[in-house]
Backbone bond lengths (Angstrom), bond angles and torsions (degrees), N, CA, C in turn:
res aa  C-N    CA-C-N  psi(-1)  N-CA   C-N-CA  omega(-1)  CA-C   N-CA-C  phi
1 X - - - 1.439 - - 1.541 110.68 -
2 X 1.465 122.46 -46.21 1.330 124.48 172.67 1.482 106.81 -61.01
3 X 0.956 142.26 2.73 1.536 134.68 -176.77 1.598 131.79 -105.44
4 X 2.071 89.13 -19.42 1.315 111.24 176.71 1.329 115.64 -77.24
5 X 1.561 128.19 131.32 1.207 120.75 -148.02 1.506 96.60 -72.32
6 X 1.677 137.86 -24.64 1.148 122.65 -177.11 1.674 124.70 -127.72
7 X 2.014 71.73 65.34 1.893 74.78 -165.73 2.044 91.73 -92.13
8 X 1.373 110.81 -16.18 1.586 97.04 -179.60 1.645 126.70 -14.99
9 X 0.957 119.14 -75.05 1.255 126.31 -178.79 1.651 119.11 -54.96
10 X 1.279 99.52 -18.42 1.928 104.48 169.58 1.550 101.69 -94.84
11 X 1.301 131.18 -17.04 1.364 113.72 -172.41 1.409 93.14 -89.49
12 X 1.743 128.64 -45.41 1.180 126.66 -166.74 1.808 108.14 -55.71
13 X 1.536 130.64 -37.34 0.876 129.07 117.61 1.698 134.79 41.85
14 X 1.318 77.92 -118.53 1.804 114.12 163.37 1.576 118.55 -77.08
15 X 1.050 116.46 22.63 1.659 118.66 -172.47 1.339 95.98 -80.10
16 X 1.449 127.85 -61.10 1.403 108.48 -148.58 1.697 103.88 -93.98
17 X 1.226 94.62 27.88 1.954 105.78 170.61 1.466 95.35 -100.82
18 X 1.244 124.63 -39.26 1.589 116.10 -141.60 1.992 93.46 -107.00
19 X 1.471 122.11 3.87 1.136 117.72 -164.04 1.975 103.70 -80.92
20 X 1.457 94.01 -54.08 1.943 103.28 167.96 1.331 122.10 -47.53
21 X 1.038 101.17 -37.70 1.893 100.63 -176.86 1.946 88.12 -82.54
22 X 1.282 116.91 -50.98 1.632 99.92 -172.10 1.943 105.68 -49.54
23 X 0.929 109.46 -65.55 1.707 143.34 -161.36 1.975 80.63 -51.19
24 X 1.300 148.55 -34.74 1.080 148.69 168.33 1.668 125.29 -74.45
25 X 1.634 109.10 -51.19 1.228 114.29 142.36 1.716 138.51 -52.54
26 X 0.940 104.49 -19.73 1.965 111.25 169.33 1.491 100.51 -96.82
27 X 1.400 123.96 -25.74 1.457 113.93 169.53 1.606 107.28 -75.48
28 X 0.443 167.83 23.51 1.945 142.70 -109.34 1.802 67.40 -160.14
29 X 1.603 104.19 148.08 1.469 120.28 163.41 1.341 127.87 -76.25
30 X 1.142 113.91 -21.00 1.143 127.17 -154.66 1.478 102.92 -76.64
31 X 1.466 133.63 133.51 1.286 106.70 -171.84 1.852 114.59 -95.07
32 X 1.133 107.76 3.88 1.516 113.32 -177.57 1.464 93.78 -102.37
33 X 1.124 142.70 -23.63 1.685 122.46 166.40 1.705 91.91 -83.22
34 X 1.076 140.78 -38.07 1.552 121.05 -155.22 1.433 89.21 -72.99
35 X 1.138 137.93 -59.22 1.751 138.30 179.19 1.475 119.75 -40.33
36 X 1.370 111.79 -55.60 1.707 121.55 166.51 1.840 103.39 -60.35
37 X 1.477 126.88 -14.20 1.739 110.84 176.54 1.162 87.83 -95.70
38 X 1.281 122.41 -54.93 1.686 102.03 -171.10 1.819 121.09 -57.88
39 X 1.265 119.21 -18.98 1.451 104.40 -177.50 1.629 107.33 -82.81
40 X 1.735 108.87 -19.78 1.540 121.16 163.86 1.696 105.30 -51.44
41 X 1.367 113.29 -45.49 1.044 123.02 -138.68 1.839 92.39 -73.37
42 X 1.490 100.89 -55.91 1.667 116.49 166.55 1.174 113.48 -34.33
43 X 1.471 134.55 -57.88 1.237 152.01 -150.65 1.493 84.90 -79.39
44 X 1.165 130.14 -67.10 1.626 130.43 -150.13 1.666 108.67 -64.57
45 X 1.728 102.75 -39.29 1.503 93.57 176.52 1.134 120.37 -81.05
46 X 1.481 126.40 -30.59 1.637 129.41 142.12 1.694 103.15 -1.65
47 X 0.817 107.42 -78.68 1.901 128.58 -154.25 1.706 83.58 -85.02
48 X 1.052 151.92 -46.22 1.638 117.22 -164.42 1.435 87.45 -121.49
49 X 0.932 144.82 -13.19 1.606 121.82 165.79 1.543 114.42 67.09
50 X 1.021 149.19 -173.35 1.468 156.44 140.24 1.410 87.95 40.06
51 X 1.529 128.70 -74.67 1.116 124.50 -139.34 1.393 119.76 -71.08
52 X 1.409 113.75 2.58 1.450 128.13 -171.49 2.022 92.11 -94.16
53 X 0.876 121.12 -11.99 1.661 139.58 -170.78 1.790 98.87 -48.20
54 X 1.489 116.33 -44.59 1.577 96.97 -171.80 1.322 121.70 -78.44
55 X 1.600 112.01 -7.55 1.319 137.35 176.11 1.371 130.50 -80.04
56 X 1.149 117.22 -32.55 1.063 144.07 172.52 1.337 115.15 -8.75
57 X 1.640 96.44 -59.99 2.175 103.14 179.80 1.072 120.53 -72.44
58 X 1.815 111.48 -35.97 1.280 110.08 175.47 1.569 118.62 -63.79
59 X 1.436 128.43 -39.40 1.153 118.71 168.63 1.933 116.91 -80.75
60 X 0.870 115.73 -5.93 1.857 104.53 169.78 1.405 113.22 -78.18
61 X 1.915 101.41 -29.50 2.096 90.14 -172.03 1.245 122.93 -81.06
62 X 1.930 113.48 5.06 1.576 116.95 163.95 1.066 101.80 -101.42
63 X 1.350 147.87 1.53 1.520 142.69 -178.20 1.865 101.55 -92.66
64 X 1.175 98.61 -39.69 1.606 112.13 179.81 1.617 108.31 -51.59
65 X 1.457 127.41 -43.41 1.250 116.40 -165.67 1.712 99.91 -79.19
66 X 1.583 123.92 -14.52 1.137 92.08 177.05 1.721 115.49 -122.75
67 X 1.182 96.05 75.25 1.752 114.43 170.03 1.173 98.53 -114.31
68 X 1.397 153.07 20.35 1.259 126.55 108.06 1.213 138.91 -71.62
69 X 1.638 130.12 27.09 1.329 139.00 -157.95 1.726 72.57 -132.36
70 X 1.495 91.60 112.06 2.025 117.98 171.01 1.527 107.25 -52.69
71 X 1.527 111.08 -43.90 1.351 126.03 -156.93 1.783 98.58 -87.16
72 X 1.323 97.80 -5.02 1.749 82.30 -172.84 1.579 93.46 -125.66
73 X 0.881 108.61 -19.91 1.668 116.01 173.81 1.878 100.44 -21.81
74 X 1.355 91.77 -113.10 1.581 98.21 -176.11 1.728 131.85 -6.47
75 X 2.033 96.06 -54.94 1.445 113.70 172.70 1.772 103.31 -53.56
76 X 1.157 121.13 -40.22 1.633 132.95 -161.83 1.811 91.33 -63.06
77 X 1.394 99.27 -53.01 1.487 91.41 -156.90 1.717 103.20 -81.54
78 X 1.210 125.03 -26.10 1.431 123.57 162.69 1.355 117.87 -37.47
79 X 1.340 100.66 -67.54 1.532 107.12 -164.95 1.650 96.72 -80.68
80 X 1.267 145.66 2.04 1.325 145.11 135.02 1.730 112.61 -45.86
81 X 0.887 100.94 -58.90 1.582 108.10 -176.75 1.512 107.89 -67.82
82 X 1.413 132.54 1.60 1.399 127.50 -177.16 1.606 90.76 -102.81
83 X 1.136 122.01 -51.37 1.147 122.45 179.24 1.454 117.09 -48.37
């Protein structure tokens, strides 16, 4: 659905369904689900822009615990900068 060029208006939508399951997946230890939420995570604000804005904290304070992970570093601060 995030890929379809005019799914905006269905994700904006579905935003405040799809924010808990993200905000759980960027917490999650695992480092191959925390990498696969954050490139979700890129993709989603791509497509709603602004509107991802009230969310914002709730999804950075599970991204925060893993900037000591080397391998996720870079991805962390990318998809920081989309936001």
């Amino acid at each position: 659905m995030v890929l379809d060029e005019n799914s905006a208006p269905k994700l904006i939508g579905v935003l405040s369904k799809v924010i808990y399951p993200l905000r759980a997946a960027l917490g999650n230890k695992n480092e191959q689900i925390a990498e696969r939420s954050l490139d979700a995570l890129k993709m989603l604000s791509d497509k709603v822009g602004s509107h991802l804005n009230p969310n914002i904290k709730s999804l950075v304070t599970p991204i925060v615990k893993h900037m000591g992970n080397k391998k996720l570093k870079d991805k962390i601060y990318l998809t920081l900068q989309t936001l």
